[in-house]
N, C-alpha and C positions, 0 to 999 in steps of 0.2 A: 372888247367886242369880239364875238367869233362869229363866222361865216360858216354855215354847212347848209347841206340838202336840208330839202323841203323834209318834213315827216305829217303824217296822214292829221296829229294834232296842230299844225302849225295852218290847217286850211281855213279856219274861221279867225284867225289872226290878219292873214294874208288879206283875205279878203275886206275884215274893217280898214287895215293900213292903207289898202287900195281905195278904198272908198276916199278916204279922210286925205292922202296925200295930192289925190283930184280933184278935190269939191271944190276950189275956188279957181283953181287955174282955166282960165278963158280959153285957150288953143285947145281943150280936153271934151271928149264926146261923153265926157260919163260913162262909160259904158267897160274902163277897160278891166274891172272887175269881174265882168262877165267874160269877158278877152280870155284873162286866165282861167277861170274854171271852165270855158269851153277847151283851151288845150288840153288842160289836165282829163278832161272825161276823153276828148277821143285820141290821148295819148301822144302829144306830138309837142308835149316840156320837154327839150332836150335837156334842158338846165330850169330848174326850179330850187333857189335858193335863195336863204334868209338868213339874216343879220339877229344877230340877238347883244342884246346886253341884260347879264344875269341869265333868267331864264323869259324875259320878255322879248317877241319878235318886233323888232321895230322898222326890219326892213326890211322887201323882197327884191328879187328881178328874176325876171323869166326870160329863157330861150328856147325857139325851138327852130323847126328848119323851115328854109323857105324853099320858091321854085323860080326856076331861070329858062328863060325861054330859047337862052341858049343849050339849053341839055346838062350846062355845066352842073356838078353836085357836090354838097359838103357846106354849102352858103346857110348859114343863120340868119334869122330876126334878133335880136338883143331888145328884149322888153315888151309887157310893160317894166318900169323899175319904180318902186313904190318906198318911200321911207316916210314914218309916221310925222304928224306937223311938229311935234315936239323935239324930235331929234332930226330937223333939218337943218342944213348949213353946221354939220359938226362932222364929218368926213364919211359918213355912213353910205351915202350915196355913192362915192368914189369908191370908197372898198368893197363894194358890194361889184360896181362899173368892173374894178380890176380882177375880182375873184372870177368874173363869168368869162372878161374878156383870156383869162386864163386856164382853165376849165377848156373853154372853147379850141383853143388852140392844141392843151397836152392830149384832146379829143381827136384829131386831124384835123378839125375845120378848114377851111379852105379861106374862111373869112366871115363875117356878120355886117350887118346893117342895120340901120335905125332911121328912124322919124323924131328931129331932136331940134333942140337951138345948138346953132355953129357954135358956138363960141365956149358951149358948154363941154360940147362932148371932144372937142379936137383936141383938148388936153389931153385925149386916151388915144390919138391918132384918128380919130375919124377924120372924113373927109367926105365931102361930095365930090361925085366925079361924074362925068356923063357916059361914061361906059355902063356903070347901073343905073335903070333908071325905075319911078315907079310912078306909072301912067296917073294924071291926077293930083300931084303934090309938086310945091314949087319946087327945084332941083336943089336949093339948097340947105334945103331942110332934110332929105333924103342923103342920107352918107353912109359912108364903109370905111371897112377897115380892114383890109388883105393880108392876111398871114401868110401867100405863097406867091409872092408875084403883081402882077398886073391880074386887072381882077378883066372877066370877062366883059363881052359886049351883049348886054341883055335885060331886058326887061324883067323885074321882078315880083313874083306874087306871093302873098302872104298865106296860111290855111285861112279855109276859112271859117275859124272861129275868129276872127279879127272882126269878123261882123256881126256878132253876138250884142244881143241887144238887151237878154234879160239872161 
């Protein structure tokens, strides 16, 4: 499997993976398809990367930046992250998890966050913690991961292409 940036044909890839890696999962708005091509049109992928085996994209995950109402800056969002149904539960997801959460840091990051199940993602150090919080969602679903410290005290907002609907 190799892991690299997005390229401009990998967009109608991405986009069915997203489709097809959400269609049944219950906690899912649908919608996060449009998630991503709303960042990518108003430029705010920090990270847009996909997983291939052979020359088939079977995985993605996207980062871009978020905002702190503490002023702090360098905080990420980590995802959507999409890997097709076929090639789920085969480590795709994890290496796709490691290559961003990597990426992000050799970047300066200061840290990222996600909207996830605990149990999944603290294998990569996530964590909920109540110094981030994001107004609206149960707090333990809401977690981070700090590359420099104790993370700040602050509310955080996503762009808002997160609310993209079509």
């Amino acid at each position: 499997m190799l892991i690299r940036d997005e390229l401009p044909d990998d967009v109608e890839a991405i986009d069915r993976i997203t489709r097809a890696a959400f269609a049944d999962q219950p906690y899912s708005s649908h919608t996060e398809q449009f998630i991503v091509a709303a960042l990518r049109e108003a430029g705010q992928l920090t990270l847009s990367l996909v997983a291939l085996k052979g020359d088939e994209v079977i995985g993605h995950v996207a980062a871009s930046p978020v905002t702190l109402s503490s002023g702090d800056t360098g905080w990420h969002g980590l995802g959507p992250i999409s890997v097709a149904p076929a090639h789920q539960q085969h480590g795709v997801g994890s290496a796709l998890m490691r290559a961003a959460i990597a990426r992000l840091q050799a970047m300066g990051s200061a840290g990222c966050v996600l909207l996830g199940e605990p149990a999944y993602y603290a294998r990569f150090g996530f964590r909920a913690d109540p110094a981030l919080v994001l107004p609206g969602v149960p707090a333990e679903y809401f977690q981070l991961l700090s590359f420099s410290g104790e993370p700040p005290v602050a509310q955080v907002h996503y762009h808002d292409a997160f609310e993209a609907t079509a």
